[in-house]
C-alpha positions in Angstrom: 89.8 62.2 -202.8 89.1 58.7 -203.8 87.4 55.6 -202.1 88.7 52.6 -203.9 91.7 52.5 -206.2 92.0 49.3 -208.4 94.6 50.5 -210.5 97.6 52.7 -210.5 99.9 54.3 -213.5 101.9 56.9 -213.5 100.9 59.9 -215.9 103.4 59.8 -219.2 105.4 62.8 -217.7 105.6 61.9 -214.4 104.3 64.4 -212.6 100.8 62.8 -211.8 99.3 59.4 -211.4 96.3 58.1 -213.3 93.9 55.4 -210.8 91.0 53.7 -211.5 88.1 53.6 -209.1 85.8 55.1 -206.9 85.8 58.8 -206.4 84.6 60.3 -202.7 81.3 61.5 -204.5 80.6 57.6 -205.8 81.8 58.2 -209.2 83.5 55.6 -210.6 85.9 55.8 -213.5 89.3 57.4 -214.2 91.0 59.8 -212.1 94.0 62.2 -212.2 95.8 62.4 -208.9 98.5 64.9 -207.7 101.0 63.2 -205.6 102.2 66.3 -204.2 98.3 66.8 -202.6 96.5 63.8 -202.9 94.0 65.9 -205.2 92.0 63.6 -207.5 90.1 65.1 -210.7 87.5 63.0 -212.6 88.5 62.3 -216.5 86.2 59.8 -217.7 83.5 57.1 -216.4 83.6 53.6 -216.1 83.5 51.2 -218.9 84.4 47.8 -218.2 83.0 44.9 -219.3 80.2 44.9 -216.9 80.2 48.6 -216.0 82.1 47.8 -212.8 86.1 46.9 -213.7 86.5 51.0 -213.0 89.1 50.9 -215.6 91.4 47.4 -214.3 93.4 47.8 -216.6 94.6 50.8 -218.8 97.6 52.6 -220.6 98.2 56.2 -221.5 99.6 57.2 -224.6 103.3 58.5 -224.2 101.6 62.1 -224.7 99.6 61.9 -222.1 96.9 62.3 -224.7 95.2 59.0 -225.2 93.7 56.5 -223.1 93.7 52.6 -224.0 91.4 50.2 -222.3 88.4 47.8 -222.9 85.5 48.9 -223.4 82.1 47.7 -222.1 81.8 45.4 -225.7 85.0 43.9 -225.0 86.7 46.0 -227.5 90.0 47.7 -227.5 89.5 51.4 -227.5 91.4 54.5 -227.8 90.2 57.6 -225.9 91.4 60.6 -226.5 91.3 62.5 -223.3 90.8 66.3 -224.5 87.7 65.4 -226.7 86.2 62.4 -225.6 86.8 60.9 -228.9 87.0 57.2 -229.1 88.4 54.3 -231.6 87.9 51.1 -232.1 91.4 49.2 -232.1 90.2 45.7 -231.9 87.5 43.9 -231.2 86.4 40.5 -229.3 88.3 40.4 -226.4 86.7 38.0 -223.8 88.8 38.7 -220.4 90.1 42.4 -219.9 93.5 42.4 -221.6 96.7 43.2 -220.1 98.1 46.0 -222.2 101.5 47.3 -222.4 102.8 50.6 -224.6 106.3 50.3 -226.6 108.3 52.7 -224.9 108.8 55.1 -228.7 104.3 54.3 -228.1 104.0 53.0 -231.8 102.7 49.5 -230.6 100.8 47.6 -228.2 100.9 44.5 -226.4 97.8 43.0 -225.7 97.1 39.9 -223.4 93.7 38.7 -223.0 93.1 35.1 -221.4 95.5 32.6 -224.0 95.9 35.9 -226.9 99.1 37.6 -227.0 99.6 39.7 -230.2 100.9 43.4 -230.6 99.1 45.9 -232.0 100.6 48.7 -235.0 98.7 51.8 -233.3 99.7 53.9 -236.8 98.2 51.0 -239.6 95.7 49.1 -237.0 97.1 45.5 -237.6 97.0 42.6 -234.9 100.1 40.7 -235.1 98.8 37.3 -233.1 101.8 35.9 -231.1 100.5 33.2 -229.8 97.0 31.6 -228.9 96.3 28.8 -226.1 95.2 25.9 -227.4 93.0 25.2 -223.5 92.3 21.6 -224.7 96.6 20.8 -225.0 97.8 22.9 -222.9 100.1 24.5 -225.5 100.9 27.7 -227.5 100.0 27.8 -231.1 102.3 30.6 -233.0 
């Protein structure tokens, strides 16, 4: 069971539902829920910017394998969920990013604050979309 949910995906095959938050033993981090029981299993602990976003935002690889989210550096990280492993995609991100998988999972968008730019998961490279200039008000490509 779970306490607080922050945020909701559905697993990559459908048949379970990932959530950020608060387990019913405090925990907070990742979960895997059943919908068919309301069952939730602890993957991995929080790691949000201040140790409290309990995973706000997150994406799971089209395998089900891999984890993206911010870290608590403000990096963009790859966890991969059978070993723990991690990766550093990117770095510097101020404000927790909005993230978004490619439906064939070869790329990621990324929004954080004014940043829009999509990511190559196979070579690494950060295409920058655009960037808000804050002082004009405008989009610089």
């Amino acid at each position: 069971q779970m306490t607080e949910i922050r945020r909701l995906e559905w697993g990559h095959d459908g048949t379970y539902l990932l959530a950020g938050g608060i387990g019913a033993d405090g925990r907070k981090g990742l979960f895997r829920i059943d919908p068919a029981t309301g069952s939730a299993s602890f993957l991995m602990g929080p790691l949000g910017l201040d140790g409290s976003a309990y995973f706000n935002t997150f994406v799971v690889s089209n395998d089900g394998a891999t984890v993206y989210y911010q870290n608590g550096q403000g990096k963009l990280v790859a966890h991969t969920l059978a070993s723990g492993q991690e990766k550093v995609l990117y770095q510097d991100f101020q404000r927790v990013p909005n993230l978004r998988l490619s439906r064939d999972g070869s790329r990621l968008a990324v929004r954080s604050g004014g940043f829009l730019g999509v990511l190559n998961l196979a070579s690494g490279e950060m295409k920058q979309l655009y960037l808000r200039d804050f002082a004009t008000d405008n989009n610089v490509m």
